[in-house]
N, C-alpha and C positions, 0 to 999 in steps of 0.2 A: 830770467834765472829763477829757478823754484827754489823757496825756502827750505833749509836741511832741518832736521829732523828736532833739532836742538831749537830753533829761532823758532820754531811753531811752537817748542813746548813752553817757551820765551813769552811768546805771544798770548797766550794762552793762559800760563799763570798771570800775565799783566790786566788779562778781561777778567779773572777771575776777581782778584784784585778788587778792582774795580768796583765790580758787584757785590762785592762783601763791606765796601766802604759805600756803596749806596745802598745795600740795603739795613746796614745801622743807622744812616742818619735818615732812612725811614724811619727805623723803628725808636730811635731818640726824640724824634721829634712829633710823632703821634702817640706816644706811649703816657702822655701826659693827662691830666684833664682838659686842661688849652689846649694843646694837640689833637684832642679829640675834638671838641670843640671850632675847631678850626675844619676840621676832616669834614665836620659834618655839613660847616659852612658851605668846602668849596662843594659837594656834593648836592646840595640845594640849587646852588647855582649853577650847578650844571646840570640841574630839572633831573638828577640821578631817580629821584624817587619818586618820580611821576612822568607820565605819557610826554615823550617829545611830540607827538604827529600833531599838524597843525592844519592838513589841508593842502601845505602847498610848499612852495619853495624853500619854505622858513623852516619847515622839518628838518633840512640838514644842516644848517647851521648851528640846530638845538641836539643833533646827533652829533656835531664836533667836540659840539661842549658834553658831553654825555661821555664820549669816549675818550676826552679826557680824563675824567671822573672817573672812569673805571678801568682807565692805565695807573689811576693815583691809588686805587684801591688794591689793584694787583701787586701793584711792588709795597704797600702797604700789608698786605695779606703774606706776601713770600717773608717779607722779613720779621714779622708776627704774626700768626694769624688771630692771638688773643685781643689784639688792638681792635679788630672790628667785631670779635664780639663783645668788647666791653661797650664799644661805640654802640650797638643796636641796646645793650644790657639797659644803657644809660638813660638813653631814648626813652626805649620802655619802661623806665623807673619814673621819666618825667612825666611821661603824657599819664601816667597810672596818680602820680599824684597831683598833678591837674583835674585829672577827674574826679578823686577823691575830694576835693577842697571843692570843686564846682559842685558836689550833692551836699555836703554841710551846710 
């Protein structure tokens, strides 16, 4: 039996839903400085910001983990997009006064 007309539009607001409640507690919960922090973590560990290829079998394993990373940043991104530029902002403020403090 095919759904009427009404139970899809049913359907349909319930995924919307959904997505509007997951993509706040994206953005609640990386919108912080620990949230970022955390963002940037799991991103590290999932070799986000550097060469998965290793040669050999192990490349996809380190592509799982990658593409996790960048499903975490996509619905990160949809539901802010200011959150990863604050995250790279942040980044760049650190490694800038790292470097600053390592010439003094």
């Amino acid at each position: 039996m095919r759904p009427t007309e009404t139970e899809r539009e049913i359907k349909k607001a319930k995924r919307d839903l959904e997505q509007d409640t997951l993509n706040n507690a994206y953005k609640i919960t990386f919108a912080t400085p620990h949230g970022r922090i955390v963002l940037d973590d799991l991103c590290k560990k999932a070799m986000l910001w550097v060469t998965t290829f290793t040669g050999n079998s192990h490349t996809y394993f380190n592509e799982g983990k990658r593409d996790l990373a960048l499903y975490i940043l996509k619905r990160t991104n949809t539901a802010d997009p200011n959150i990863i530029i604050k995250l790279m902002s942040e980044k760049l403020d650190l490694k800038l006064e790292r470097e600053i403090n390592k010439n003094k």
